[in-house]
Structures are given as C-alpha cells and as structure tokens.
Kinemage of the C-alpha trace (Angstrom):
@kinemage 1
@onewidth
@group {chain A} dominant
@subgroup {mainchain}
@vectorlist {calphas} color= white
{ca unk a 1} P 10.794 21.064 -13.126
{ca unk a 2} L 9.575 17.691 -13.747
{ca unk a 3} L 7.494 15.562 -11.232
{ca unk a 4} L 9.725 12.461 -9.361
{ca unk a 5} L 6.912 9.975 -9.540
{ca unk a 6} L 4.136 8.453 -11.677
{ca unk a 7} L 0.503 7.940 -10.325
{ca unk a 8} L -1.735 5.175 -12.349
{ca unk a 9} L -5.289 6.479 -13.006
{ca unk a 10} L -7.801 4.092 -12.165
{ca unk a 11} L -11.213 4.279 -11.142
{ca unk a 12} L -10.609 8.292 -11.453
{ca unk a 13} L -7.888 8.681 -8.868
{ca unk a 14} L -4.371 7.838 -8.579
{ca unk a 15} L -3.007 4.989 -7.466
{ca unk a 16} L 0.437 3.912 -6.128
{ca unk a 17} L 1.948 1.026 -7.210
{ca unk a 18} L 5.823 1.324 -5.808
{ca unk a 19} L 6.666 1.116 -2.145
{ca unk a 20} L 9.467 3.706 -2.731
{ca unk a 21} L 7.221 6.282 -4.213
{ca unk a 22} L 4.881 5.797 -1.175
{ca unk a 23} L 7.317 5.877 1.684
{ca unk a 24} L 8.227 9.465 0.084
{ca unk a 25} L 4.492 10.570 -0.330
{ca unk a 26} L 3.595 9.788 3.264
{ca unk a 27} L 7.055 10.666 4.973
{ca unk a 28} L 8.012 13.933 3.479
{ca unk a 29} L 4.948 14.969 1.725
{ca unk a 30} L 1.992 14.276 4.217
{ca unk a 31} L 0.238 12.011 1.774
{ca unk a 32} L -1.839 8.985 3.144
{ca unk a 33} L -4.135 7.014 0.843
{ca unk a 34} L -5.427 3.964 1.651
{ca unk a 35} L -4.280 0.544 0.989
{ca unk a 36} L -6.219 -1.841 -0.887
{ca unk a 37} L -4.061 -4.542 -1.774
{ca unk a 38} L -3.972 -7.766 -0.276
{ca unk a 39} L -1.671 -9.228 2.140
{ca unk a 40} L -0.821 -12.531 0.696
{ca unk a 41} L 0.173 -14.575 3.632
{ca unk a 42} L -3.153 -13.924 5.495
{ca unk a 43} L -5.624 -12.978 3.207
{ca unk a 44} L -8.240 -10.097 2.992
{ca unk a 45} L -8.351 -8.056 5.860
{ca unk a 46} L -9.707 -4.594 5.787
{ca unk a 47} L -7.145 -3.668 9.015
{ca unk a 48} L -3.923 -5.577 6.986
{ca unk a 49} L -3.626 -4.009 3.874
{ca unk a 50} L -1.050 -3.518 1.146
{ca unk a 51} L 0.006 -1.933 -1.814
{ca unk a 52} L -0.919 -0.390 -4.162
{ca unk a 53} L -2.794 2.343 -2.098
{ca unk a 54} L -5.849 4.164 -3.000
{ca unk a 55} L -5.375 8.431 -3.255
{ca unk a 56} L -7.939 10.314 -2.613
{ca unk a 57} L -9.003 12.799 -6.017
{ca unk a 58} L -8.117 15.621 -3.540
{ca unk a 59} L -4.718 13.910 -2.893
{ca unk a 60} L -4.254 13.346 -6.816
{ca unk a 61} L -4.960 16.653 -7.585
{ca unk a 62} L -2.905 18.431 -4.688
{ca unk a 63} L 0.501 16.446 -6.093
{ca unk a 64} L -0.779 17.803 -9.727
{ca unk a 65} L -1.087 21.340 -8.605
{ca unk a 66} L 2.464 20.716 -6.525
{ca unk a 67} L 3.925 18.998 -9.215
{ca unk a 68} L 5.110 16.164 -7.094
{ca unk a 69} L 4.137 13.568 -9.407
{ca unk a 70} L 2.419 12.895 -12.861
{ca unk a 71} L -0.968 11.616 -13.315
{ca unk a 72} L -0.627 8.675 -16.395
{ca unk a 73} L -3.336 6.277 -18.049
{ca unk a 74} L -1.912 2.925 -18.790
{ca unk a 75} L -4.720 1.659 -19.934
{ca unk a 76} L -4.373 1.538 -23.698
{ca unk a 77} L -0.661 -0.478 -23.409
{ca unk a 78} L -1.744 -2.377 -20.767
{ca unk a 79} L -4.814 -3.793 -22.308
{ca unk a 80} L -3.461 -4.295 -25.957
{ca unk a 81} L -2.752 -7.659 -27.151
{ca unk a 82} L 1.138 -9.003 -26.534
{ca unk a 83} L 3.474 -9.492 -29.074
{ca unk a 84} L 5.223 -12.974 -30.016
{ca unk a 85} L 8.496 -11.878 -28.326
{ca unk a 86} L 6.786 -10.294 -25.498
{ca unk a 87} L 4.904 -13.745 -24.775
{ca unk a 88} L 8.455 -15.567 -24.971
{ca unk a 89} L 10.105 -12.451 -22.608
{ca unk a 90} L 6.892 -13.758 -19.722
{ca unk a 91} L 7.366 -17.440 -20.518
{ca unk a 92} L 11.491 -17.370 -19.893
{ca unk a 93} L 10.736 -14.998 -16.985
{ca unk a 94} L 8.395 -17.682 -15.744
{ca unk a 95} L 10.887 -20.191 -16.514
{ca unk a 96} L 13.544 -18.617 -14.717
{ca unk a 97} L 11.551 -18.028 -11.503
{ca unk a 98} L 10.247 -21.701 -11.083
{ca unk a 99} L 13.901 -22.628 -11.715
{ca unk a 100} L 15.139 -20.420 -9.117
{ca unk a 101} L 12.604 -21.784 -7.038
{ca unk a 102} L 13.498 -25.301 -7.057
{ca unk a 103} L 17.001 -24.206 -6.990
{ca unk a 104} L 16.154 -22.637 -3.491
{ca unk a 105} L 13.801 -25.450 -2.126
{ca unk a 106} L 16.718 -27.934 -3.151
{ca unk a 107} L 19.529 -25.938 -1.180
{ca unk a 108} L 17.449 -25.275 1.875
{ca unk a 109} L 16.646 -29.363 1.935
{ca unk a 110} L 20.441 -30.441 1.701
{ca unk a 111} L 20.665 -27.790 4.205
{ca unk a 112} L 18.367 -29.608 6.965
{ca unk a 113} L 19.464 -32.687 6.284
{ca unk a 114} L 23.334 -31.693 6.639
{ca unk a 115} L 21.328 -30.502 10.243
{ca unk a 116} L 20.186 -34.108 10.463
{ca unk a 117} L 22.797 -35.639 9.386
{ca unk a 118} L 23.651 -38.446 12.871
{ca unk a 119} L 20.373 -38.951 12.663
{ca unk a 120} L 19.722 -39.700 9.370
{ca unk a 121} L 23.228 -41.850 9.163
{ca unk a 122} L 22.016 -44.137 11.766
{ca unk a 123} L 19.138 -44.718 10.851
{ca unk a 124} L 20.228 -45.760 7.076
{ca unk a 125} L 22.524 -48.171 8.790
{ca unk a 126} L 20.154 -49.723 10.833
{ca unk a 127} L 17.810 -50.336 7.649
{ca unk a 128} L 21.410 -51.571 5.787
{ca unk a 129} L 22.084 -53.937 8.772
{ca unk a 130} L 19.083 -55.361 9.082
{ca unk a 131} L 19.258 -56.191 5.690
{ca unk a 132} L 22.705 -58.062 6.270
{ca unk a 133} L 24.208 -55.408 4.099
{ca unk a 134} L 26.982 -54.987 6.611
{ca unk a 135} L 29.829 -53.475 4.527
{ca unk a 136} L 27.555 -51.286 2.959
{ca unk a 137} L 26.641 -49.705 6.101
{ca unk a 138} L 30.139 -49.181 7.301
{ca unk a 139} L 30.803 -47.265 4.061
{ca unk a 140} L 27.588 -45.323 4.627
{ca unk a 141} L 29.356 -41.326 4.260
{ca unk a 142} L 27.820 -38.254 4.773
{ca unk a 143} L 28.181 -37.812 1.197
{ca unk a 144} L 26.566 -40.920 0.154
{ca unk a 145} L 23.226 -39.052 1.642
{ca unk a 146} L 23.460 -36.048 0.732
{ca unk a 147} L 24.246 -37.380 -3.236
{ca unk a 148} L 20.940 -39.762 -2.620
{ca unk a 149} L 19.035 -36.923 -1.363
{ca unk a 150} L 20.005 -34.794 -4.372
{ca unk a 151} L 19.970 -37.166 -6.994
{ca unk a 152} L 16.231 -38.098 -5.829
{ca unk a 153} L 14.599 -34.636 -5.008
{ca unk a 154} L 11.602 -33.782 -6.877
{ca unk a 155} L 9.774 -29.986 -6.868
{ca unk a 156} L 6.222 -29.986 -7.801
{ca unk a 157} L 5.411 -27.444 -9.906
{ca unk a 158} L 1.558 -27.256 -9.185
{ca unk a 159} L 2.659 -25.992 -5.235
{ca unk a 160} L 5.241 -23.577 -6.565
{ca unk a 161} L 4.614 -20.473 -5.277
{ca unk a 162} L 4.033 -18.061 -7.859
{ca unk a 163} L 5.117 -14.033 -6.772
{ca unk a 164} L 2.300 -11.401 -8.118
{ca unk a 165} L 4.112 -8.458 -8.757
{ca unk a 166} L 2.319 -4.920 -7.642
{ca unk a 167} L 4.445 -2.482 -9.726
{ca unk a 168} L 4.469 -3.930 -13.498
{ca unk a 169} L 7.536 -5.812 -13.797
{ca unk a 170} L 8.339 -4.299 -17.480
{ca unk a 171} L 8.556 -1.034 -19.048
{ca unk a 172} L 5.740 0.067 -20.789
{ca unk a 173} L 3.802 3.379 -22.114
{ca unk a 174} L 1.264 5.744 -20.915
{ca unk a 175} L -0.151 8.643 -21.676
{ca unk a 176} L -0.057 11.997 -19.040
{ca unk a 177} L -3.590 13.522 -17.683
{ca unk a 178} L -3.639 16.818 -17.862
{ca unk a 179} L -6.943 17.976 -17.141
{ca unk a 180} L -8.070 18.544 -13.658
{ca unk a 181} L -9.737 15.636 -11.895
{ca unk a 182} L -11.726 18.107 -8.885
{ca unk a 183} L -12.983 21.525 -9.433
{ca unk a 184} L -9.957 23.094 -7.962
{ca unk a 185} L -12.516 25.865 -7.318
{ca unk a 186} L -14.468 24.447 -5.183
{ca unk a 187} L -14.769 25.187 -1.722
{ca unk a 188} L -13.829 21.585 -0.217
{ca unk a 189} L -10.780 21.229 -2.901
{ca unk a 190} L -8.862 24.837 -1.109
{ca unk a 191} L -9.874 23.874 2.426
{ca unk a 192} L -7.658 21.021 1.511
{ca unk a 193} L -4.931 21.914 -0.155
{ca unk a 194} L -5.185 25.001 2.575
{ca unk a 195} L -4.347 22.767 5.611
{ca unk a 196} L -1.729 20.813 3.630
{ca unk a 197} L 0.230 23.781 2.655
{ca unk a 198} L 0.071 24.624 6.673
{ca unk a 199} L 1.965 21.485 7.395
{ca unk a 200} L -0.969 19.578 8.579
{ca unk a 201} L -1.820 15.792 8.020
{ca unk a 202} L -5.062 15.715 6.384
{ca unk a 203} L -7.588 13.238 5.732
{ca unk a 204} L -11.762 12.120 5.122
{ca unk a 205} L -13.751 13.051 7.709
{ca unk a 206} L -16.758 11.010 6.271
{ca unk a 207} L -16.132 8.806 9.525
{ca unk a 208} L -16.635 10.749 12.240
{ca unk a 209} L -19.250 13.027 10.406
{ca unk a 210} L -17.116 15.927 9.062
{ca unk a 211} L -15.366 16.764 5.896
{ca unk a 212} L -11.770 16.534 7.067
{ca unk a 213} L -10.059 15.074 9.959
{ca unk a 214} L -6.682 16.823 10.965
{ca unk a 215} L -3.430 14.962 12.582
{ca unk a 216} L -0.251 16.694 14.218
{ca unk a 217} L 1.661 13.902 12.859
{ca unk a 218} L 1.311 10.955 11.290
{ca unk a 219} L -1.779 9.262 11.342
{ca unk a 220} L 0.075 5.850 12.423
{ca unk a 221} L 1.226 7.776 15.620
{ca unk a 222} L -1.321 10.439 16.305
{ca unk a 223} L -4.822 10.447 16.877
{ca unk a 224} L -7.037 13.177 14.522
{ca unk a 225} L -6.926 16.747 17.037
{ca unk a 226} L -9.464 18.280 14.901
{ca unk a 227} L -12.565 17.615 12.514
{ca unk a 228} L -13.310 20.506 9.831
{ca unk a 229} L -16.489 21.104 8.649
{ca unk a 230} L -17.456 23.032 5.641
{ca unk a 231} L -19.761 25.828 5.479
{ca unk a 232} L -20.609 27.398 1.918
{ca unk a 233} L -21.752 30.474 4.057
{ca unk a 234} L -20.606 32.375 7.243
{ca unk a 235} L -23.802 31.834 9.063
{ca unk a 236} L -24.704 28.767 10.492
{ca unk a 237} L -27.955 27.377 12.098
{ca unk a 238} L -27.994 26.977 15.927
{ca unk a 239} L -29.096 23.433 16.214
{ca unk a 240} L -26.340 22.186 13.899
{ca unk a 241} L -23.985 24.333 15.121
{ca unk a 242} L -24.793 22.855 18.766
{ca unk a 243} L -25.080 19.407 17.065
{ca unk a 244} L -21.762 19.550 15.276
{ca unk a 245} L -19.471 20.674 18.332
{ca unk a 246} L -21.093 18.047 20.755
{ca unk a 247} L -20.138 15.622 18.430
{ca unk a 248} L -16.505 16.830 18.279
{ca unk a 249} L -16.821 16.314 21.808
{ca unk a 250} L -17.769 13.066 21.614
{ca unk a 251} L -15.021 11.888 19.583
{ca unk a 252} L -12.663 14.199 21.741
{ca unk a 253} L -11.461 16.755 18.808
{ca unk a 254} L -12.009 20.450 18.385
{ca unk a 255} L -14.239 21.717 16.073
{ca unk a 256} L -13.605 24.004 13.031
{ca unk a 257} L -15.460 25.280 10.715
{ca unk a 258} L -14.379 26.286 7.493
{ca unk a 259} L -16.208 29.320 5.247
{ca unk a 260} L -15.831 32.131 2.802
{ca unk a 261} L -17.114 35.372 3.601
{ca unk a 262} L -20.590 36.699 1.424
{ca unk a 263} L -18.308 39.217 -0.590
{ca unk a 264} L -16.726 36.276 -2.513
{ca unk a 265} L -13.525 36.787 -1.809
{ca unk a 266} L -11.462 34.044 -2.107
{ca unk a 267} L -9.568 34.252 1.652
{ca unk a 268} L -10.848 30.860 4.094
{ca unk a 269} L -12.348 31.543 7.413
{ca unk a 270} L -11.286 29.135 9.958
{ca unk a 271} L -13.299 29.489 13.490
{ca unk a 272} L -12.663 27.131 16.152
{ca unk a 273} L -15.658 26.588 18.572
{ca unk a 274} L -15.339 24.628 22.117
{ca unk a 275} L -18.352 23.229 24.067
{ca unk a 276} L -18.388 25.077 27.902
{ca unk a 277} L -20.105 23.098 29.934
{ca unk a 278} L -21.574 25.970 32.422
{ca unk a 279} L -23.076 23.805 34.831
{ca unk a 280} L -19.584 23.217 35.954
C-alpha cells in the first residue's frame, strides 16, 4: 500500500505544504500541526497563521508507522543550481503572470468606468465646451471613453503584486526517509500513538504543564477535557501528585497519568485522578 501524501523534512519534522493534504490530515486523520506561515494581507501574527504547518516529530512519525504519508528530503534538488531552460521556464512564468495581471487590472478599470460612465460623459463635455469645442462634445460616445481610457492605461510593474507560492509550483525530486525520527520505544512516543489509535485528538501539553493535552473533537471546536502526564514508574510522589491534579483543576481538565508497570511489560497504565474537595 503506498502512502497518499508527501511530508517535506525540515528542521527534523515534517512539514505540509498543500492545503488539500492538510484538510485530510486534520479532518479524517486527527492530525493538527501548527501553522507557521504568514498571512499575507495582514502580516505576522502568531493567532493568524497559514500554511505550510509545522508537525510535531510524534505526528511525523505516527503517519510513518500508519503509512499515511511519506517522509521526503528535498533538499538536494531544491538547493542545486537551475538549468538554462529552467531559468527561461521561471522567467515566461513570470512573464505570463504580470501579463495576466495587467490584463485583470485593465478589465476591472473599463469595468468602473462603464459604472461611471454619465458621470464621466458630462464631465468630458463640460471640459470640451468650455473649450468651444462644441461639435466635439456632441459626438462625445461612450465608446470614445472607454477607447481613451484603454488606449492610455498604464500598469506599473514595481506595484504588481507578486503571488508566493507555498507548495513548489514545479515538479521536482526527493529522496524518501526511512529511518525513524523518535525512539518509537520510548515511553512518550506509545502514549501517543496510544490515544490516537483510541480516536482521540491529541496534542503538546507543554502549555498547561503536562505532556499531552486531549480533545473530544477538534481542537477548533472543543476545549482540551484532559491533560496526560507521563510517569516512567507506577509510583508517584505525594506532593506532585497533589500538585499535578490541582493544576488540572485549575485549568478545568481531568488528570491522567500515564505509566508502565515495574515488570516491563509493554501494556500502558492509564489512571484518572479527581480532586474531592472534602470540606464540602
């Protein structure tokens, strides 16, 4: 079975660089990432972000181990010198969508002035008139403007607005990772992979204090219902355990702790502890 979708390794995780690809990973596989990308129109804003988006190494790994989608290094193509004909294939692209542009900007002109167009006719005959051009301005057509206004409209290149692409416009090569990013051993790697494969919505807990936060839905919709916090051993101090379930109170989640049992078996423990208030 081959994986649908390509992650780009940078900065050793994946990222996502098509819209398409993360609609899919966040609807129907309970993948969330984080933007990074910037949103144009308004500028940096670390509560408006776009694509690409940011996956977590746990999320990289878990869509390796699913195989939901390839891990690839673009690197080496991406950072090698262009040809001759690939610098002409940019420069007609280039071309092509400055051309469009002033194609566009030209229409949607003629457009308001065909909106303007009493306006603008009376006011031309006016000017004509006061100039003692009389027969000119009784021949004045709607034509006769919108010809002028073509024949004399000028786009400025230097405030075109230039599109960045996300996803790289061309094809190009890469080559497949195949070697594990995470110890997939490791305690904190299973938890996670664990809660995903229960249906659950899981992200950092680094936030709030914990290792994991866990949604019933979508994080856009739902707030976190739990924070999970790891425990190498089944025995826990009583100050942190008293420490770590008022804070879950705090934020107004339950509090689970994860653990593996001393025998080193590979089974995870999940215990859920409330705070009882017995003063009440």
């Amino acid at each position: 079975i081959f994986a649908k979708m390509y992650l780009t390794l940078l900065n050793g995780t994946g990222f996502v660089f098509n819209v398409d690809d993360y609609m899919e990973l966040r609807s129907k596989h309970r993948i969330m990432g984080a933007p990074v990308g910037t949103a144009n129109t308004k500028g940096w804003s670390p509560n408006q972000s776009t694509l690409p988006v940011e996956l977590s190494k746990f999320e990289t790994q878990l869509l390796l181990d699913e195989n939901i989608a390839k891990l690839v290094d673009k690197s080496k193509d991406l950072k090698a010198k262009p040809t001759a004909e690939k610098l002409e294939e940019c420069k007609a692209d280039f071309e092509s969508r400055l051309l469009g542009q002033e194609e566009a900007l030209k229409t949607e002109k003629l457009r308001e002035t065909e909106r303007y167009m009493d306006k603008i006719l009376t006011g031309k005959r006016k000017k004509l008139l006061k100039q003692g051009k009389n027969e000119l301005a009784a021949a004045l057509t709607d034509k006769d403007v919108l010809l002028e206004m073509s024949v004399n409209f000028k786009f400025d290149r230097q405030n075109a607005l230039l599109e960045v692409h996300c996803e790289h416009p061309t094809d190009h090569s890469a080559q497949i990772v195949t070697g594990p990013i995470v110890h997939t051993n490791s305690l904190k790697y299973r938890v996670f992979k664990d809660l995903w494969r229960r249906g659950k919505y899981v992200t950092s807990g680094d936030a709030f204090g914990a290792d994991f936060l866990v949604y019933p839905g979508d994080p856009m919709i739902y707030h976190a219902s739990h924070i999970v916090i790891l425990h190498e051993q089944p025995v826990i101090k009583p100050l942190e355990l008293i420490a770590k379930v008022r804070l879950s109170v705090i934020v107004n989640k339950s509090c689970v702790f994860a653990y593996e049992m001393e025998n080193n078996e590979e089974e995870i423990h999940y215990q859920t502890v409330a705070w009882c208030n017995l003063g009440k």
